[in-house]
N, C-alpha and C positions, 0 to 999 in steps of 0.2 A: 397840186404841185407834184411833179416826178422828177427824177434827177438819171440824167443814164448818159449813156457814152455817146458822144457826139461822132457823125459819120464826113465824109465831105460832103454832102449837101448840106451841114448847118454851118458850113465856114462861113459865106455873108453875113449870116445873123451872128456869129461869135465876133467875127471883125466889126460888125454895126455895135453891139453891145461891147464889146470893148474901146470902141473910138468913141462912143458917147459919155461912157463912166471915164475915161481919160478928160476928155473937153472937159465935164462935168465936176469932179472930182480934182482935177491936179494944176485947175487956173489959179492962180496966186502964187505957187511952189515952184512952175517951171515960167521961162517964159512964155510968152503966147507962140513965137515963131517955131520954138521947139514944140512945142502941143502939137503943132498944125503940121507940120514934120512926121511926125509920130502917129498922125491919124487920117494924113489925106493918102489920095489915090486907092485903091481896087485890094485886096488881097490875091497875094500869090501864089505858084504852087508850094512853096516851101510851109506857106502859112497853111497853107490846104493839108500839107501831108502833117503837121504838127496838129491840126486839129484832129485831125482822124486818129491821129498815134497817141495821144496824149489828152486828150481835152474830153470832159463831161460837161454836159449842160442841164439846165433847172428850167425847168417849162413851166407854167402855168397855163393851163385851158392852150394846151397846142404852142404855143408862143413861148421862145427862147429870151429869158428875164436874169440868166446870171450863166457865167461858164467859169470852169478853173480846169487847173492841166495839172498834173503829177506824173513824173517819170521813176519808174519802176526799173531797177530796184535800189537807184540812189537816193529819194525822197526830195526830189526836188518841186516845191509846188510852185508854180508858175499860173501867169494869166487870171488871177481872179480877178473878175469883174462884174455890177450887178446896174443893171439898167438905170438911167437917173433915175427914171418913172416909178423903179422898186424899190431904191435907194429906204434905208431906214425900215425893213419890214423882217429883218433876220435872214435874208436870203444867202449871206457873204455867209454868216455863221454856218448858214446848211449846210452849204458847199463846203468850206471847210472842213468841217467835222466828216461832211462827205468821203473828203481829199483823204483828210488823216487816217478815218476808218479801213481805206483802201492799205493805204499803208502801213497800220498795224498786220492787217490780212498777209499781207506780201512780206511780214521779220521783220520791217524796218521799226527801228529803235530812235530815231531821230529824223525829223523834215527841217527842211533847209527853206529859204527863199530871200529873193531880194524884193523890199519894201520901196515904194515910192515913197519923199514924205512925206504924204499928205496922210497913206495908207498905214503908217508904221503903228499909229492907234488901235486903228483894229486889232492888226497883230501882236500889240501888247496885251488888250484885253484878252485875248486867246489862249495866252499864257508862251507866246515869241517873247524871248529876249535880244537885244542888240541895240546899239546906239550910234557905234563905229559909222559916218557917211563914205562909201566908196561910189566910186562909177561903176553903171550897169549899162552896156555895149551894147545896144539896139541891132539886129540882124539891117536895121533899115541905115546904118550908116552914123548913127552917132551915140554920143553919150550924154548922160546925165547920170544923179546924186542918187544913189536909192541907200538903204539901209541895208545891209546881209544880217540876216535874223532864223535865230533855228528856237527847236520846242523839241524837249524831248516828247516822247508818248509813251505815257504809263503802261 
């Protein structure tokens, strides 16, 4: 298992592992019409250059099994997501702690994110707090309910 910065070649496999852990992960919370919204058609350049700028990925044996994004130097973590097939094996923690580590390194004093809620658990056990439901504005044209949740870092 290795964890490192994802380039534009790993965009397909971050957009494939993020629309699987979405279908997989957030059926019961959102409608289905919204899911399929949210996860069909191709990724695009904007997605592309967000991966490249912002996103590391967690490999196993060559093969991309979880990615998260942090933008420097507002602490904003974004995009975590871990394979159904990984789902339940610590890989979201890695990456996290991943994410955070990056941002102790770069002064930041507190990470920010918005939670889907299905995901708000994890980032409670984490040690995120927030409860507040607001809308989070999808680049793809809609909205839905996430949670805004921050953690300080010791």
């Amino acid at each position: 298992m290795s964890i490192r910065k994802a380039t534009t070649a790993d965009t397909q496999a971050v957009f494939d592992v993020r629309s699987a852990a979405i279908l997989h992960g957030s059926r019961g919370h959102y409608p289905d019409e919204l899911l399929e919204r949210w996860t069909d058609g191709a990724p695009g350049e904007g997605f592309a250059a967000f991966v490249a700028d912002h996103c590391y990925v967690l490999e196993i044996d060559g093969r991309v099994c979880a990615c998260g994004a942090i933008a420097i130097p507002d602490g904003q973590i974004d995009s975590l997501f871990v394979s159904p097939a990984q789902m339940g094996k610590g890989l979201g923690q890695q990456m996290l702690a991943f994410l955070e580590q990056l941002a102790r390194e770069a002064g930041i004093a507190e990470v920010h994110l918005q939670s889907t809620l299905n995901a708000a658990p994890f980032y409670r056990r984490a040690g995120f707090v927030g409860d507040a439901i607001a809308p989070y504005h999808s680049p793809r044209g809609f909205s839905l309910d996430s949670i805004p949740m921050r953690k300080q870092l010791g």
